[in-house]
C-alpha positions in Angstrom: -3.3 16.2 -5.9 -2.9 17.1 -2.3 -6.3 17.2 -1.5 -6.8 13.7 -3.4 -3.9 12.2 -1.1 -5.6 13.4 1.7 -8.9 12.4 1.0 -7.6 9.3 0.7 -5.5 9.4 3.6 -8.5 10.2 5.6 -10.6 7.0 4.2 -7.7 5.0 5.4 -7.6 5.7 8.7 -11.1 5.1 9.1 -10.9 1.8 8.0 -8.2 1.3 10.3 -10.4 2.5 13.2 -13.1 0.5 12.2 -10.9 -2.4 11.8 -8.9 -1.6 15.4 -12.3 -1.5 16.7 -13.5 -4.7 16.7 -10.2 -6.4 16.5 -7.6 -7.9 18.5 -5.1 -10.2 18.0 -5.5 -12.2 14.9 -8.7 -11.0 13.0 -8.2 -12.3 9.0 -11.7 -10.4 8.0 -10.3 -7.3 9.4 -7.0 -7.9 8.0 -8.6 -8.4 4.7 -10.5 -4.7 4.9 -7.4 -3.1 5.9 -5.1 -4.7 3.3 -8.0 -3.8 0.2 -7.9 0.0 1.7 -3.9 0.1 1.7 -4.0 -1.4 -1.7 -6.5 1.2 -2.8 -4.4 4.0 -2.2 -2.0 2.3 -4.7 -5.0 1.6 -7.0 -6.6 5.3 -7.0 -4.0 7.2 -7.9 -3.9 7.0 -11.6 -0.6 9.1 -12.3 1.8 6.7 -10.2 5.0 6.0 -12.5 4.0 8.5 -15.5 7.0 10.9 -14.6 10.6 10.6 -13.6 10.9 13.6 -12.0 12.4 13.8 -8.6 9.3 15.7 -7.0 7.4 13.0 -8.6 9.3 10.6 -7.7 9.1 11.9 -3.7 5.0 12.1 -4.6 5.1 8.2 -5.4 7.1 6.8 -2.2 4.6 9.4 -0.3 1.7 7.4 -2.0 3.1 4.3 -1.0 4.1 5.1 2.6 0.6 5.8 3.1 -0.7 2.2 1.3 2.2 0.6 3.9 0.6 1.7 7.0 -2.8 -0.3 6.1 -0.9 -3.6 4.7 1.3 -3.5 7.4 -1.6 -3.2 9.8 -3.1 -5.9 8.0 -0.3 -8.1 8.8 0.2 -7.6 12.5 -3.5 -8.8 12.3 -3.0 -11.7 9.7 0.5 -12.7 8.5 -0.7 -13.6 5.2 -0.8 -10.1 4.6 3.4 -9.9 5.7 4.6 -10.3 2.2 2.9 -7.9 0.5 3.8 -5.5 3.3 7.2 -6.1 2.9 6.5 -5.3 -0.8 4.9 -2.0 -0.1 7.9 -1.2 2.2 10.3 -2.4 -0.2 8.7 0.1 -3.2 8.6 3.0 -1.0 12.0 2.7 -0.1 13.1 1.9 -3.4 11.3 5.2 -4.9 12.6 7.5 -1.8 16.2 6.6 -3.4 15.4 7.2 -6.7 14.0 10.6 -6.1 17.2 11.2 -4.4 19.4 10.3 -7.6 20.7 7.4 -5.5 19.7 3.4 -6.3 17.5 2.1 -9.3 14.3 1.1 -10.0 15.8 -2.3 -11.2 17.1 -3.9 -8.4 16.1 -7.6 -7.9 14.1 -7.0 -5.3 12.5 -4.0 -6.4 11.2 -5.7 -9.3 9.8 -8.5 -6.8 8.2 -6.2 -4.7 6.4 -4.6 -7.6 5.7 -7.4 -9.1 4.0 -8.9 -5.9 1.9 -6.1 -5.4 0.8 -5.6 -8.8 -0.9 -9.3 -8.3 -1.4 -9.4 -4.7 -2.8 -5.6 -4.1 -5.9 -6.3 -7.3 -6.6 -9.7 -5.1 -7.2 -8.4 -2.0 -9.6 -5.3 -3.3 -11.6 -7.9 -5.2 -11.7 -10.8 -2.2 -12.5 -7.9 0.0 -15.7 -7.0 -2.5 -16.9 -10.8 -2.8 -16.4 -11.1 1.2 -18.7 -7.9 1.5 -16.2 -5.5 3.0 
């Protein structure tokens, strides 16, 4: 699994590059590229939430840290892309407590971050597809 986080770690930060590269300021077509990649760290990893144990627990806010630093880079570019940022944040945070023991899962706005990126994060991969990215 390390190797699999690191792989995609690795696609992540060249889309970042790429994205930094030609961009500065506001850029919405490189915010949309870099918001699809962060989501896709989320979307690739098929064993996110299929244990409750602590060390995979840790594995899970790692997994999201690393989606948060493409949609948050995606918002400094675009603010659209704030909210579902915020979201990623949020979850990470949320899943760093709960593999400590400490907090749950079901907090109001827990449930609201998940929630937005479970509809958001599939909408920006596939507008990122249709806008050839």
């Amino acid at each position: 699994m390390r190797t699999a986080t690191t792989a995609v770690t690795a696609a992540l930060a060249a889309t970042l590059i790429a994205g930094c590269a030609s961009s500065s300021g506001t850029n919405p077509k490189a915010a949309l590229r870099i918001a699809a990649a962060g989501c896709q760290t989320l979307m690739d990893d098929n064993t996110l939430f299929t244990s409750t144990a602590p060390s995979d627990i840790s594995r899970y806010a790692e997994v999201h840290r690393l989606a948060s630093i493409g949609t948050r880079h995606a918002a400094g570019l675009d603010p659209r892309w704030v909210p579902l940022a915020d979201a990623v944040d949020t979850l990470a945070a949320a899943l760093d407590q709960a593999a400590k023991g400490a907090g749950t899962m079901q907090d109001p706005s827990t449930v609201t971050a998940a929630a937005r990126i479970r509809t958001d994060c599939p909408a920006a991969i596939q507008e990122s597809a249709a806008a050839g990215n």
